[in-house]
C-alpha positions as CSV (number, residue, x, y, z in Angstrom):
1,X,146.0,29.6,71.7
2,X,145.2,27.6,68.9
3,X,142.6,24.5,68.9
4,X,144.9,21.7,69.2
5,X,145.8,21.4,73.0
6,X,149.6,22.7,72.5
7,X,153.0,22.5,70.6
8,X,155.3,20.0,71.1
9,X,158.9,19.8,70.2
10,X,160.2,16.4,70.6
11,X,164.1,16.1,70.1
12,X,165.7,12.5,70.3
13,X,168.6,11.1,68.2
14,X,166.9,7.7,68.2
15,X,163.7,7.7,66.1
16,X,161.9,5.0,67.2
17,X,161.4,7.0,70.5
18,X,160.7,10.6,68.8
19,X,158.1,8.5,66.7
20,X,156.5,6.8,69.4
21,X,156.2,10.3,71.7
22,X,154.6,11.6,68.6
23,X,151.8,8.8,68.2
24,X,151.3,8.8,71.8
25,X,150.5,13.1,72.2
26,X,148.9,13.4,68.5
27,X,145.7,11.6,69.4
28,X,145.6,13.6,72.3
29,X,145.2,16.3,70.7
30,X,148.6,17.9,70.9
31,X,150.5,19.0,67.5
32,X,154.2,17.2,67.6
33,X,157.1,18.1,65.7
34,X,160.2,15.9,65.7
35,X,164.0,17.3,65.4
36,X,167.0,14.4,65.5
37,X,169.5,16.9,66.9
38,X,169.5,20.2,69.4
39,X,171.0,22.4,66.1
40,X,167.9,21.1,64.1
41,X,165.4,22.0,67.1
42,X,167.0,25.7,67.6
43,X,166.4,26.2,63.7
44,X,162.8,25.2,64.5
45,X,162.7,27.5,67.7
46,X,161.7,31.0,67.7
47,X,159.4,33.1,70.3
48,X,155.9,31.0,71.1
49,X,156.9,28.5,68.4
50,X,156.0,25.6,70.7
51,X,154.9,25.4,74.1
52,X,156.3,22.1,75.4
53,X,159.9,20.4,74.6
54,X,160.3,17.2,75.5
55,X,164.4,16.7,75.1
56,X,166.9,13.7,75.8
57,X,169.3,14.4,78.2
58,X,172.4,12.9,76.1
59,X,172.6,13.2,72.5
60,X,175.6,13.4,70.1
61,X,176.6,16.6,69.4
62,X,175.0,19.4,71.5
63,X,173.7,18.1,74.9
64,X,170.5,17.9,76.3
65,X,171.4,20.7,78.9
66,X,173.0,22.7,76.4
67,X,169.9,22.7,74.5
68,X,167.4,23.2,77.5
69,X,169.4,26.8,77.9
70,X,169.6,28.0,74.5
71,X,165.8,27.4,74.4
72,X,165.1,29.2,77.4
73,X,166.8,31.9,76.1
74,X,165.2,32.2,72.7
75,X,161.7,31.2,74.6
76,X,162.1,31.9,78.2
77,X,158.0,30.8,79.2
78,X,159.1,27.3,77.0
79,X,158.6,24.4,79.7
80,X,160.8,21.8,78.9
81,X,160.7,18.3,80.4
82,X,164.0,16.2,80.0
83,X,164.0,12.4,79.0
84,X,167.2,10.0,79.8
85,X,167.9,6.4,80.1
86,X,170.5,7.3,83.0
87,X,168.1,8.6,85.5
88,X,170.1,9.5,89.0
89,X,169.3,12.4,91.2
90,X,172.1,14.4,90.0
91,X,171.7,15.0,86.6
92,X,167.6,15.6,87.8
93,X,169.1,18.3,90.1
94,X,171.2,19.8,87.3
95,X,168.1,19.8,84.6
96,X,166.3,21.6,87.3
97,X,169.2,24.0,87.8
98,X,168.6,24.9,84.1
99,X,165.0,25.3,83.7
100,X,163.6,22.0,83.2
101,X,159.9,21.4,84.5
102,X,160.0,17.9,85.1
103,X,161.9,14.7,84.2
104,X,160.6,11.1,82.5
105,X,162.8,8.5,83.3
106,X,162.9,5.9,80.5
107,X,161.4,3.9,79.5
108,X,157.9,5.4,80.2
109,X,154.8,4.5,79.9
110,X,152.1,6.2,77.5
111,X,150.1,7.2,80.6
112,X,153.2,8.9,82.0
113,X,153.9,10.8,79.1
114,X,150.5,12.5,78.7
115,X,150.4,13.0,82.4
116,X,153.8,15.0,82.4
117,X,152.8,16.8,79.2
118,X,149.2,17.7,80.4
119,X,150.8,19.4,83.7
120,X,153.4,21.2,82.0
121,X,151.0,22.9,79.5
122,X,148.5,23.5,82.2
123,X,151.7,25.5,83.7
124,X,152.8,27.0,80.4
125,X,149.0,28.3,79.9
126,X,149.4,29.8,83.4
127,X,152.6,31.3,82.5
128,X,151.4,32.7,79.5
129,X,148.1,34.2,81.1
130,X,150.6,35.5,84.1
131,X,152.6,37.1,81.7
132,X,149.6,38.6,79.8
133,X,147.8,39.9,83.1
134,X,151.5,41.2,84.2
135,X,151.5,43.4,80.9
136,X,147.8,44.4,81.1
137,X,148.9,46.0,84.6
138,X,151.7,47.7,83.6
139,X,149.9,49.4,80.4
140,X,146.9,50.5,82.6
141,X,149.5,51.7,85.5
142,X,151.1,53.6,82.4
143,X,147.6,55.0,81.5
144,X,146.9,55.7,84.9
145,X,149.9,57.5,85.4
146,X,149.7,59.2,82.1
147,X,146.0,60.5,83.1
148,X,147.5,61.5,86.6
149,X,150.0,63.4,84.6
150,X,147.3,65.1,82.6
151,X,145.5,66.1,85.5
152,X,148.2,67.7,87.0
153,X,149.1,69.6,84.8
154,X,145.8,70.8,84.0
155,X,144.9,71.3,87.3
156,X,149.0,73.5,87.4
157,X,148.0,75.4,84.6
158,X,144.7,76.5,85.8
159,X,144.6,80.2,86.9
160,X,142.0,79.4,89.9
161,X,143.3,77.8,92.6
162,X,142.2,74.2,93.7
163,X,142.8,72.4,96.9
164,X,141.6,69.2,97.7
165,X,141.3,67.1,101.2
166,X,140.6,63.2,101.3
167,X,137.8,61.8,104.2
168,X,140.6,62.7,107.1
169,X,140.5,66.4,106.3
170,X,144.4,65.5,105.2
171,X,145.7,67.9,102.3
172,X,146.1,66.0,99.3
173,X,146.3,68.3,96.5
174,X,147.0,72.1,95.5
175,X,148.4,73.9,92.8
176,X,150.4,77.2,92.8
177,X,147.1,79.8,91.6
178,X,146.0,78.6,95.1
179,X,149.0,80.2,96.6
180,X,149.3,83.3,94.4
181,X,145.2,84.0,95.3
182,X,146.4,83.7,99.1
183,X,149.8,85.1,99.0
184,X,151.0,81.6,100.2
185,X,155.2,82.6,99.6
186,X,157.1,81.6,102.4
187,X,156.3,77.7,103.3
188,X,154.7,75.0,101.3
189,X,151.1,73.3,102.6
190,X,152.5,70.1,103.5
191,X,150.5,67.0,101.6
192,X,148.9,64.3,104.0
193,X,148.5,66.5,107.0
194,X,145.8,68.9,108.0
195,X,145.5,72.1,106.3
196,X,147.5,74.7,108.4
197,X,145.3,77.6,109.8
198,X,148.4,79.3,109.4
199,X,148.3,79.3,105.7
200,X,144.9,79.4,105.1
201,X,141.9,81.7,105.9
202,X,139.8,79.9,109.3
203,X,136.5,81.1,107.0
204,X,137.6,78.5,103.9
205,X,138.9,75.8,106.1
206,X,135.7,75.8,108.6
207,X,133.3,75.3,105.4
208,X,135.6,73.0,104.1
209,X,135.4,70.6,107.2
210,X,131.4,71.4,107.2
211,X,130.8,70.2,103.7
212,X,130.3,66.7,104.4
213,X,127.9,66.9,106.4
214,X,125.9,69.2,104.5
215,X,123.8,66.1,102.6
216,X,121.0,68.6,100.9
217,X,123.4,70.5,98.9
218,X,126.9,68.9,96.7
219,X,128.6,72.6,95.7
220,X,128.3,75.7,97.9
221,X,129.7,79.1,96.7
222,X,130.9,81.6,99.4
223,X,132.5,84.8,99.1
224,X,135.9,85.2,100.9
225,X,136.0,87.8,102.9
226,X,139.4,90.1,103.8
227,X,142.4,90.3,101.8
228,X,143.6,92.9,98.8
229,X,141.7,90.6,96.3
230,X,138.0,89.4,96.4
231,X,137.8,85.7,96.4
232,X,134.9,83.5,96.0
233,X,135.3,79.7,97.0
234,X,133.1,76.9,95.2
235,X,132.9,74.0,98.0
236,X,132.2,70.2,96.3
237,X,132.0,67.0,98.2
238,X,133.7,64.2,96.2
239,X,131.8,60.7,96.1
240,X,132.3,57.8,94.8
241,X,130.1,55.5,92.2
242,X,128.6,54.3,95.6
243,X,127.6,58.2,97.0
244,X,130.3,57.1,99.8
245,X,132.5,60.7,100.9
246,X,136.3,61.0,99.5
247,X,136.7,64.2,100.4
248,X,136.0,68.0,99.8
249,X,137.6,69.9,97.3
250,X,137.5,73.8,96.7
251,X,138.1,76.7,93.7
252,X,138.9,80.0,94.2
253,X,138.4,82.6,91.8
254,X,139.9,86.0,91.5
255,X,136.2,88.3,91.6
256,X,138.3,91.2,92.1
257,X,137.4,92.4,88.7
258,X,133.5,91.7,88.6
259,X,133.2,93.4,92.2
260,X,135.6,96.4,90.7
261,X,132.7,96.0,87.6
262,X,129.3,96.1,89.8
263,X,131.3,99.0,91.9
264,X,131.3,100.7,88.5
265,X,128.1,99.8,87.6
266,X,127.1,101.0,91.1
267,X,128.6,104.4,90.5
268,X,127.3,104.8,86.8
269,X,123.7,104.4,87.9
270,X,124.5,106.8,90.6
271,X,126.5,109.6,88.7
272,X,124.2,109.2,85.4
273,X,120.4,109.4,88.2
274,X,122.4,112.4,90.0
275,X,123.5,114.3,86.1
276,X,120.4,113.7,84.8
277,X,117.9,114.9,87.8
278,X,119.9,118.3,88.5
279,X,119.8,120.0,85.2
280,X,116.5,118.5,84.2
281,X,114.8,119.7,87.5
282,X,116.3,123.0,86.6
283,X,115.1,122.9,83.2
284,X,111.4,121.9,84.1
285,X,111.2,124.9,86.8
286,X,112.9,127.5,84.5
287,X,110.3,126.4,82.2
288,X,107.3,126.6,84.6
289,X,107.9,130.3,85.5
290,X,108.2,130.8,81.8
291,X,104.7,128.9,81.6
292,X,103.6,130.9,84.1
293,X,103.7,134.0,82.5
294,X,105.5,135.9,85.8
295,X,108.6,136.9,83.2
296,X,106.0,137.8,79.9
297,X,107.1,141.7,81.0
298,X,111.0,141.1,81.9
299,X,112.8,140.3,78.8
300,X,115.9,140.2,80.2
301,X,114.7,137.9,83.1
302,X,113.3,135.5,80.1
303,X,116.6,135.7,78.4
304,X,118.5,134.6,81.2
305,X,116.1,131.7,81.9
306,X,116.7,130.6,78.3
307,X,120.4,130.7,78.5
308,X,120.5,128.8,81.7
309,X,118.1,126.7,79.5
310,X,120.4,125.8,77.1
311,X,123.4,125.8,79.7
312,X,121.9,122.6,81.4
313,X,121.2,121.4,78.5
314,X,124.8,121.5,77.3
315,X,125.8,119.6,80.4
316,X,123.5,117.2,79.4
317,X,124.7,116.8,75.8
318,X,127.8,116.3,77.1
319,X,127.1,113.8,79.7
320,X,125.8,111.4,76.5
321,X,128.8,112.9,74.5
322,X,130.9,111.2,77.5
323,X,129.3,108.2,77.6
324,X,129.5,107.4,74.4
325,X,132.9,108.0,73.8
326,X,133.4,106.3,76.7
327,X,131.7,102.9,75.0
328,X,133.2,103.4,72.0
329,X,136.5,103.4,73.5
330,X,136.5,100.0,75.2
331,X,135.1,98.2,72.5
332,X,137.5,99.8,69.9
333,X,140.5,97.4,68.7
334,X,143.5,97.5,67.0
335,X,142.0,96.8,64.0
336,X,139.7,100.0,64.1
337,X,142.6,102.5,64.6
338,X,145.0,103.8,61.2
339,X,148.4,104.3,63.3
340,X,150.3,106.6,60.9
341,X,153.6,108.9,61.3
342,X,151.5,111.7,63.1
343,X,153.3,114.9,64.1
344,X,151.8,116.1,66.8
345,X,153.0,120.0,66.6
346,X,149.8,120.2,64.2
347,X,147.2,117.8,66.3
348,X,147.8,120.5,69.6
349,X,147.1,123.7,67.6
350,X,144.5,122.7,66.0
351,X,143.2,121.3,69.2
352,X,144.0,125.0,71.2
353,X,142.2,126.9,68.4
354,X,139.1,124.4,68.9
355,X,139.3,124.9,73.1
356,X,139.5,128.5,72.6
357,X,136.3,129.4,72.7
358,X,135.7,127.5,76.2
359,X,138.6,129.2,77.5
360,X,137.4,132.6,76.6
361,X,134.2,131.7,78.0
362,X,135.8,130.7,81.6
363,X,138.4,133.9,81.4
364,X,141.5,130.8,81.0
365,X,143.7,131.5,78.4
366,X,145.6,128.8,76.5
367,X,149.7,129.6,76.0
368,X,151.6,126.9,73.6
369,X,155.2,126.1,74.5
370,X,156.0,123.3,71.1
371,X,159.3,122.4,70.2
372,X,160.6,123.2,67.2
373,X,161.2,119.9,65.2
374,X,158.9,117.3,67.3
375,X,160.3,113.5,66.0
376,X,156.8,112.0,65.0
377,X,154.9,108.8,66.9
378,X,152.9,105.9,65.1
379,X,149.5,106.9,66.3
380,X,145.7,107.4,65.3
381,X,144.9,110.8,64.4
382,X,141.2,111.2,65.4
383,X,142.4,109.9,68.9
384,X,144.8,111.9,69.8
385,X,143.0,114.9,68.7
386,X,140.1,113.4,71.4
387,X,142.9,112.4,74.1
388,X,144.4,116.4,73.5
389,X,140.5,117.9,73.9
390,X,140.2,116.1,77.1
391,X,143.0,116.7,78.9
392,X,142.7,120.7,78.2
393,X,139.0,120.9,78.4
394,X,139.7,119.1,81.8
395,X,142.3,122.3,82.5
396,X,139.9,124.9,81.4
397,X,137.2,123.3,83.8
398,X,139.6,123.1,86.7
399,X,140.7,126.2,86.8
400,X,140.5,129.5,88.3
401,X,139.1,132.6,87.1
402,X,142.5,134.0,85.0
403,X,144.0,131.2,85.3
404,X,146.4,129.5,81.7
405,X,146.9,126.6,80.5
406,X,150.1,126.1,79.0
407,X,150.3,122.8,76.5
408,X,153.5,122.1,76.3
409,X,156.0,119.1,73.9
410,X,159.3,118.1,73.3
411,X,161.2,115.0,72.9
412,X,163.0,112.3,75.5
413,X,164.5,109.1,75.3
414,X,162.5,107.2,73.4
415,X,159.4,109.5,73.7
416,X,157.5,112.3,72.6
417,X,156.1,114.4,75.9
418,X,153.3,116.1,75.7
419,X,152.3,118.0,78.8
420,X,149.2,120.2,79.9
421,X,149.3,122.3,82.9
422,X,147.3,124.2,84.5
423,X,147.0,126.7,87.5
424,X,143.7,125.6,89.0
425,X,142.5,123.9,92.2
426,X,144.6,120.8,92.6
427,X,144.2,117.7,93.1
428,X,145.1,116.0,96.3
429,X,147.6,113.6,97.2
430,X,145.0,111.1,98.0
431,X,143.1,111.3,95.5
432,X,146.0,111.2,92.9
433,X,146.1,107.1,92.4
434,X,142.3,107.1,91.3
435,X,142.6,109.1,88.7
436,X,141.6,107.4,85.3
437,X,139.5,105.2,87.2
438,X,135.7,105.2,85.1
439,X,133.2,107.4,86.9
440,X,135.6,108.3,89.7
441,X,136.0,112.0,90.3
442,X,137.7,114.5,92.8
443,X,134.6,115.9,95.4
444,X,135.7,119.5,96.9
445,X,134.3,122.5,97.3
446,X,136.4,124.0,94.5
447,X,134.9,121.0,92.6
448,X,131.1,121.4,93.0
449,X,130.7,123.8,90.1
450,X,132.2,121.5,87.6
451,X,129.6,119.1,86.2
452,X,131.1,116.0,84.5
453,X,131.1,112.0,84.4
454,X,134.1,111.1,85.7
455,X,135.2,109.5,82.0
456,X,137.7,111.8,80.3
457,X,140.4,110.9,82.1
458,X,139.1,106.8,81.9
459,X,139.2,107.9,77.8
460,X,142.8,109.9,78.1
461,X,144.3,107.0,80.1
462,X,142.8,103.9,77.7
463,X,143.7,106.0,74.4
464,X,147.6,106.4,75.9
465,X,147.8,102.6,77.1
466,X,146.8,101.8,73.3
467,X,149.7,103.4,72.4
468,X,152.1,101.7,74.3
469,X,152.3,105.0,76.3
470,X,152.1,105.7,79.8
471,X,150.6,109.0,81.7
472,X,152.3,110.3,84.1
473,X,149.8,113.3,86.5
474,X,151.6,115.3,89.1
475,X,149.7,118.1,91.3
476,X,149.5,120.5,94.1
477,X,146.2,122.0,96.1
478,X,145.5,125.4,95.7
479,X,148.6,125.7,92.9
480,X,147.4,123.6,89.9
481,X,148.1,120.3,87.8
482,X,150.3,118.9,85.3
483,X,149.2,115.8,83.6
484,X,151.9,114.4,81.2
485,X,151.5,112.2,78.5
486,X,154.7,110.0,76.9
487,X,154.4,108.4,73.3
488,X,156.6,106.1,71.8
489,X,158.7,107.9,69.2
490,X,157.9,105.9,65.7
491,X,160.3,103.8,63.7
492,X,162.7,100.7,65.5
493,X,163.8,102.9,68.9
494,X,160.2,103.8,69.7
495,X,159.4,100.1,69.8
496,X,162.1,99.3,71.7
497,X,161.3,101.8,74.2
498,X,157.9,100.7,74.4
499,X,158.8,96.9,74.4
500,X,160.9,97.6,77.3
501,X,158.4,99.4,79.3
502,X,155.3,98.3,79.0
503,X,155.8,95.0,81.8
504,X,155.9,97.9,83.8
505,X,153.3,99.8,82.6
506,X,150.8,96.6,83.2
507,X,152.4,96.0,87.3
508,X,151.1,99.4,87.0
């Protein structure tokens, strides 16, 4: 609003009357304009252009009436007051009818004339603040809305799940992780009832509904006990600006694969204190009787001491040897390998002639079965060479006493095979599902001899997944193992084969 109190449109065909309106509102502050006709006021009309008309009721030409409406529909908050010489109670109830405020009978005094236009700005500067409050509303209900929006779908897209309750312990939010983490599938939690002990674990709900009352503390975080997956639940009481209670709301978080982690960790420390004491309690005691001079007389005894010497420490080289490779595997990317057109026919004989040694050693001998024209795979040299080492020094280790290994390849669908069997120990059914697992290995009898970390076939298993492969182990106690490994052939129907398959391999 400008200074002056309002605009005023004043439309009379006599001008003696439009003239004296004008002198009368002008020192009141008002700013007057004057039109002679209705078609000269609508020229003058546009949105806002005036606040108040004050209109005769008959003029030649377009009508009073007439007028009022076509100004009502260019400025529907316009008041309008009518002014006629032929006052009567109809033609007041038909200006009503059509929008107009009030009516000023003439002739009309000065007083009257202010008084009428003073009340219908007042009701014009109501309208107008109505109307400004009205869209103030809507644009912060549009915010609002757009926020809840927001939330939502943050709070959809989040991959913990979140469930919250108002003051009445009534459900009023969740999102679908919640049901995935608690294998909710076959009914909905209803909104603005109770949260079903049907649906959700009596642990979660019971320090849900004890939250609020727990004034020392504002977030709890609880481990979830039972189920496939570990869950952890962070409890928070919601407040207000006041500290009044709104309700509780909780997150749950997958921990599945930090307690699978400190497992690990668990078994490391384990496996590495139980490698390292054996063969260096050995060592130290082979070397005290050397010490002690008992052997200075027995060559042969001393020689043996030596070379059971060097045998722990060989176990002991490896275990480091394991360990490493182990590290260096999980922290490798794609960027550190050079995937080239390898044919593998060369990669497993040189690998044979390099395991030959340790097959001699352990009376196993190594028999090669390769096809004849292998189609080659987009792979890293240097890894396969390591993933080909591990899975026959693993055959060597597990078998028996004139046992063979037979390292066998040959082409399928999509795939190069490679396969390594042996006719050792076994493994058992049981046990089969572990395998690849870090530090997990197969305890027996048949097994105690064989020192090792647990982490070749971890390193096989990572080094075939990297290569869009998959590795397949099959095995019998007491008649030996077969583990089999399937590379994507290079070039467009490798990929394909490997694109198709690996959703699968991941379910896995």
């Amino acid at each position: 609003m400008t200074s002056h109190a309002g605009r005023v449109i004043v439309v009379d065909d006599e001008p003696r009357m439009a003239e004296g309106c004008k002198r009368v509102l002008e020192p009141a502050g008002y700013e007057v304009v004057t039109a002679d006709c209705g078609e000269r006021a609508l020229e003058l009309a546009s949105p806002g252009a005036f606040d108040l008309a004050l209109i005769d009721l008959k003029m030649p030409g377009m009508s009073g009436l007439d007028l009022l409406r076509r100004l009502r529909e260019i400025d529907p908050s316009l008041v309008c007051i009518m002014v006629t010489a032929y006052a009567t109670l109809e033609t007041a109830v038909e200006a009503t009818k059509h929008g107009a405020y009030d009516y000023l009978a003439k002739p009309f005094t000065p007083d009257e004339l202010e008084s009428a236009a003073g009340k219908a700005l007042a009701l014009r500067r109501l309208s107008v603040e109505a109307e400004r409050l009205r869209e103030e509303a809507e644009r912060n209900l549009l915010l609002v809305a757009d926020e809840r929006s927001r939330t939502r779908t943050i709070i959809e897209s989040m991959a913990d799940g979140v469930m919250v309750t108002n003051r009445e312990q009534q459900l009023v939010l969740w999102n679908p992780a919640l049901l995935r983490l608690l294998g909710i599938k076959d009914e909905l939690p209803a909104l603005g009832e109770p949260p079903s002990p049907r649906l959700f674990p009596a642990e979660l709900l019971a320090w849900m509904q004890a939250a609020p009352a727990n004034e020392a503390a504002t977030r709890v975080t609880r481990e979830l006990p039972g189920g496939p997956s570990h869950l952890a639940a962070s409890i928070a009481v919601i407040r207000d600006q006041a500290g009044e209670q709104l309700g509780v709301v909780a997150v749950l978080q997958d921990i599945t694969e930090l307690k699978s982690l400190q497992q690990a960790m668990g078994d490391f420390v384990s496996l590495v204190a139980h490698e390292l004491r054996a063969p260096l309690g050995a060592i130290a005691q082979y070397l005290d009787v050397l010490r002690s001079g008992i052997t200075s007389d027995q060559p042969e005894k001393e020689q043996h001491i030596l070379t059971r010497c060097r045998e722990r420490t060989a176990s002991l080289s490896q275990l480091v040897s394991d360990l490493l490779e182990f590290s260096r595997t999980q922290a490798v990317t794609p960027r550190d390998r050079t995937f080239t057109d390898l044919d593998l026919t060369e990669v497993v004989r040189e690998t044979a002639e390099f395991m030959a040694g340790e097959a001699a050693h352990c009376g196993v001998s190594i028999d090669l079965d390769l096809a004849p024209a292998l189609p080659p795979v987009a792979a890293d040299r240097d890894e396969m060479a390591r993933l080909l080492t591990n899975l026959m020094s693993n055959a060597i280790k597990y078998n028996r006493e004139g046992g063979s290994v037979t390292v066998s390849t040959g082409a399928r669908s999509g795939y190069v095979a490679i396969e390594v069997a042996d006719t050792g120990v076994g493994i058992a059914e049981s046990a089969l599902p572990r395998l690849g697992e870090a530090f997990f290995r197969v305890k027996s009898p048949q097994t105690a001899r064989v020192t090792g970390t647990g982490l070749g076939l971890s390193i096989c298993r990572q080094i075939v997944e990297a290569h869009h492969g998959h590795l397949e182990i099959e095995s019998k106690m007491g008649e030996g193992s077969l583990f089999r490994v399937l590379l994507p052939k290079a070039g467009a129907e490798g990929r394909r084969v490997a694109a198709a398959t690996a959703p699968r391999d991941r379910e896995r």
